[in-house]
DRENPA-110553 format. One record per atom (N, C-alpha, C): x, y, z. Coordinates in steps of 0.001 Angstrom, whole numbers, padded with zeros to 6 digits, always signed. Example, Ala and Ser with C-alpha at 12.3 -4.5 7.8 and 13.67 -1.06 7.14 Angstrom:
BEGIN
+013190-005690+007800
+012300-004500+007800
+013200-003300+007800
+012850-002250+007080
+013670-001060+007140
+012900+000030+007870
***
This chain:
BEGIN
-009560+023590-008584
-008234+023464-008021
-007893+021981-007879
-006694+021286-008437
-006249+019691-008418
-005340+019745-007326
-005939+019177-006516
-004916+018854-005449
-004452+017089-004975
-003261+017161-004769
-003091+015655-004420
-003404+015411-002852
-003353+014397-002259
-003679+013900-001262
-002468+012816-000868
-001859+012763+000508
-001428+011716+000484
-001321+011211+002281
-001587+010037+002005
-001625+009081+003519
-000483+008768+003803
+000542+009338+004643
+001697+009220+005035
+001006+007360+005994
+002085+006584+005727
+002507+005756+006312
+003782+005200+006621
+003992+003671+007212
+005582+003806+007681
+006005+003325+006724
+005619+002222+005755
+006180+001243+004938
+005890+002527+003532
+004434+002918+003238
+004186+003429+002280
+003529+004716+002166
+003269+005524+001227
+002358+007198+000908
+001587+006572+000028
+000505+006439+000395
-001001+006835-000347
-001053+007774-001124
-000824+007948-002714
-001619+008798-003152
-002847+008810-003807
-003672+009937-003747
-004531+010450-004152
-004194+011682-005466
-005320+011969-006150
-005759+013365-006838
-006924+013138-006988
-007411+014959-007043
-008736+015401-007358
-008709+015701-008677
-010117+015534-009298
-010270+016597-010553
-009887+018140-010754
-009674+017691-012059
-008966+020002-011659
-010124+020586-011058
-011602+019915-011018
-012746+021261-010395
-012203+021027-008999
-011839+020199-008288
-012066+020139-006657
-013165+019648-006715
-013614+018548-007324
-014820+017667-006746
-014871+016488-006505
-013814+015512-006860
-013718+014410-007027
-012122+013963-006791
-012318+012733-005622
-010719+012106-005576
-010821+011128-005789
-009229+010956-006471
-009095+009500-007587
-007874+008819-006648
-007864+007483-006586
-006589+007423-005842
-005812+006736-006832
-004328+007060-006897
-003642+006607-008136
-002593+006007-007965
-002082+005700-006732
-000168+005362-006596
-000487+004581-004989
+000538+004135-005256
+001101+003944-003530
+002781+004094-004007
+003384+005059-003033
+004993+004834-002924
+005397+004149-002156
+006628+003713-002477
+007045+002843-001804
+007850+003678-000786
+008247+003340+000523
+009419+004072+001440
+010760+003392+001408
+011840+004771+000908
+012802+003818+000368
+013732+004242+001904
+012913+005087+002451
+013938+005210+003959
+015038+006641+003527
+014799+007209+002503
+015328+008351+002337
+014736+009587+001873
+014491+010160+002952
+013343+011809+002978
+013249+012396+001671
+014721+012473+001042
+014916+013474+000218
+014204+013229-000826
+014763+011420-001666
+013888+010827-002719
+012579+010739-002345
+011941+010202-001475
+010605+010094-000885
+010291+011596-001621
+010469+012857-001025
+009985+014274-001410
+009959+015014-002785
+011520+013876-003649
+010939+014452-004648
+010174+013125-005316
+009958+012408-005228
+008937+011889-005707
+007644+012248-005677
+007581+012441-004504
+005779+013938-004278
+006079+014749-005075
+007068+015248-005595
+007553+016851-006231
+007186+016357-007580
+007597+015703-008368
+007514+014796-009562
+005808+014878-009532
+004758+014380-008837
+003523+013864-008812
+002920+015624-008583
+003690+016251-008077
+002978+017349-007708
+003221+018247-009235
+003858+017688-009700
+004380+018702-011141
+003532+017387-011968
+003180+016522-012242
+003042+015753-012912
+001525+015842-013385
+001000+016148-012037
-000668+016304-011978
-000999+017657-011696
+000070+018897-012210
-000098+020232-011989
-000973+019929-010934
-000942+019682-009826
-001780+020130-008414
-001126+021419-007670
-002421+021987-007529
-002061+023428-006663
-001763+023448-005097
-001848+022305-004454
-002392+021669-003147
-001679+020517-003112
-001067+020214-002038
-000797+018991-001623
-001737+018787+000343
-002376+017938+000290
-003239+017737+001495
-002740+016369+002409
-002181+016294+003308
-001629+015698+003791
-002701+015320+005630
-002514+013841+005090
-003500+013555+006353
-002735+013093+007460
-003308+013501+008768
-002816+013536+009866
-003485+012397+010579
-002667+011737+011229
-003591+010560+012167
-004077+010839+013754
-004711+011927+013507
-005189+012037+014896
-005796+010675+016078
-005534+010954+017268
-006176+010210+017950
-007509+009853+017629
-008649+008978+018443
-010012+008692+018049
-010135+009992+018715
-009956+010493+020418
-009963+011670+020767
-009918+013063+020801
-009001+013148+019271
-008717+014350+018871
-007521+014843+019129
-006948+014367+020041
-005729+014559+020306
-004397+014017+019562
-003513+015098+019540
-002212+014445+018824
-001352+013653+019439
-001014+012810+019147
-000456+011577+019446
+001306+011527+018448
+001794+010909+018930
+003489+010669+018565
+003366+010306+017294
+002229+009193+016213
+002549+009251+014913
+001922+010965+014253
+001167+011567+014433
+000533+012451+013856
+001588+013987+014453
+002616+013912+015554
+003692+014562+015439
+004604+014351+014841
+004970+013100+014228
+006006+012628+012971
+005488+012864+012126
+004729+012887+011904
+003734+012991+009932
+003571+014517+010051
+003500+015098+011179
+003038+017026+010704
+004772+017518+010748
+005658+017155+011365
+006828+017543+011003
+007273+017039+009284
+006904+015728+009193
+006875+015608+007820
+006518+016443+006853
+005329+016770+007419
+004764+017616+006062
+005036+019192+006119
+005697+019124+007456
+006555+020567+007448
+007082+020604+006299
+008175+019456+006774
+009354+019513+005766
+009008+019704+004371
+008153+018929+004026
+007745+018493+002337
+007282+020119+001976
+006499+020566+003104
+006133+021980+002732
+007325+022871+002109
+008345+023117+002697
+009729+023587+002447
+010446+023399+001224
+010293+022393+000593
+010602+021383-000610
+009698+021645-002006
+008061+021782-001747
+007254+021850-002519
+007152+023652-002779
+006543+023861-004387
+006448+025219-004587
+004937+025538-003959
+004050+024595-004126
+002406+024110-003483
+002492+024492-002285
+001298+025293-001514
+000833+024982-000223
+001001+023522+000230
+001254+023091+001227
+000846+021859+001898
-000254+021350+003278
-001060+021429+003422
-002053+021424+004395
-002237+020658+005174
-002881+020084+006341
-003304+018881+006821
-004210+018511+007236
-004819+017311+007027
-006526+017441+007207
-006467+016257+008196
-007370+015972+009172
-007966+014842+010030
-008395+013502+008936
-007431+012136+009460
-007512+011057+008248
-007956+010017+009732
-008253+010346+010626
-008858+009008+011319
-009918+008114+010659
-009835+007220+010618
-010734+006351+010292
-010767+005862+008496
-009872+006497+008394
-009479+006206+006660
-009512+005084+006051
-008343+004395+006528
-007766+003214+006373
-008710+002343+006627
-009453+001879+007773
-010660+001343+007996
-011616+001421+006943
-011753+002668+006230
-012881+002909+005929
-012441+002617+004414
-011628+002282+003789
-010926+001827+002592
-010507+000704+002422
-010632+000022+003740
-010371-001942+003866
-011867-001776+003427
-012876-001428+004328
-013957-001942+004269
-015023-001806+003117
-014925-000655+002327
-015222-000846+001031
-014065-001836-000056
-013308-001614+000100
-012683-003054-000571
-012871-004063-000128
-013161-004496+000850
-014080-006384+001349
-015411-005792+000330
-016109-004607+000786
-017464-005125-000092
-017505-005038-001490
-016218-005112-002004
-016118-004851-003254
-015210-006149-004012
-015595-007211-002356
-014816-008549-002884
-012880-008418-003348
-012906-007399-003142
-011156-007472-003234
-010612-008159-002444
-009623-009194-002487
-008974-010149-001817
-007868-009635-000812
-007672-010373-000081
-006167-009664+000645
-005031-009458+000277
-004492-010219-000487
-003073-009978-000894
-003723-008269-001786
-004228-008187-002278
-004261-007316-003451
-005173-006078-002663
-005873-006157-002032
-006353-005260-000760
-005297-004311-000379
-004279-005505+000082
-002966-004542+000650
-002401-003864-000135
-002291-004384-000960
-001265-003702-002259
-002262-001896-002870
-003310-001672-002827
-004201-000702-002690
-004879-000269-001598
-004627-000391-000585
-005826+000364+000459
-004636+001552+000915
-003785+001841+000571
-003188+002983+001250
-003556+004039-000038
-003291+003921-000934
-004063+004782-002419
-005544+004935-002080
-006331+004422-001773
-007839+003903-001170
-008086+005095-000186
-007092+004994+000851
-007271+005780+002233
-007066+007255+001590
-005817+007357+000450
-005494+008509+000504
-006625+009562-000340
-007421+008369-000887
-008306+009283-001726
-009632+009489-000724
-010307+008603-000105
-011005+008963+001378
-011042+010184+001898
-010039+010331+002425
-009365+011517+003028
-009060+012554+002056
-008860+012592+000962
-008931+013896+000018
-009730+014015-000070
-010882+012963-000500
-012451+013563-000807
-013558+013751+000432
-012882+013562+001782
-013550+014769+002781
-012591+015844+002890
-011638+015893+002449
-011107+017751+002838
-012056+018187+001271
-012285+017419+000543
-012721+018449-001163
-014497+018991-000291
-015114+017689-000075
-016094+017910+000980
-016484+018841+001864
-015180+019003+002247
-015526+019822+004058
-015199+021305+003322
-014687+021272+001797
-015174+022951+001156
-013260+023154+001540
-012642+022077+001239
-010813+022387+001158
-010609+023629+002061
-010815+023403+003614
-010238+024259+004386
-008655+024346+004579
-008552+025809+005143
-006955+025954+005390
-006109+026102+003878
-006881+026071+002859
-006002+026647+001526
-006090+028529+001867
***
């Protein structure tokens, strides 16, 4: 099953895809936010038809606590919406520690900052796809 992945942020969406088995995430894009839902959605729609993905997995920024917090209630209404829009399931998986964890293999991978930035949200989004492919793609 190919599913995309994506790291909702404010400026940008992380994307990700898996291999058609569900074993492996690739991260491939960052979008840009042009500040309009609709284009923003079909641009996922485009990527979601583009990379026949059956799945769109959408990460949530939970607290360190577990608890939902005011960005991770904007991003799950988001992905309401996108749900509504898309012919795909849309899901949401726990992305704490993503972003962190996608700077920090890019420092050890000597990637610089300007160009760090320009990829660690694609980085995060594949992170976070490849523990929901991991955790056995719950909630499909």
């Amino acid at each position: 099953m190919r599913a995309l992945g994506l790291d909702l942020g404010q400026k940008r969406i992380g994307v990700a895809v898996s291999d058609s088995e569900g074993k492996v995430a690739l991260p491939i894009e960052v979008v840009n936010r042009v500040g309009n839902r609709q284009a923003e959605q079909q641009l996922i729609a485009d990527l979601v038809a583009e990379w026949e993905a059956e799945v769109v997995v959408v990460g949530m920024p939970y607290q360190l606590d577990g608890t939902v917090g005011a960005q991770a209630k904007r991003y799950a209404a988001e992905a309401r919406a996108l749900g509504d829009t898309l012919s795909v399931p849309v899901v949401l998986y726990d992305e704490r520690l993503t972003t962190v964890t996608a700077e920090r293999t890019l420092m050890e991978q000597n990637v610089k900052g300007q160009q760090r930035r320009v990829i660690v949200d694609k980085v995060a989004a594949s992170v976070m796809l490849q523990a929901w492919l991991d955790a056995g793609m719950p909630n499909v």
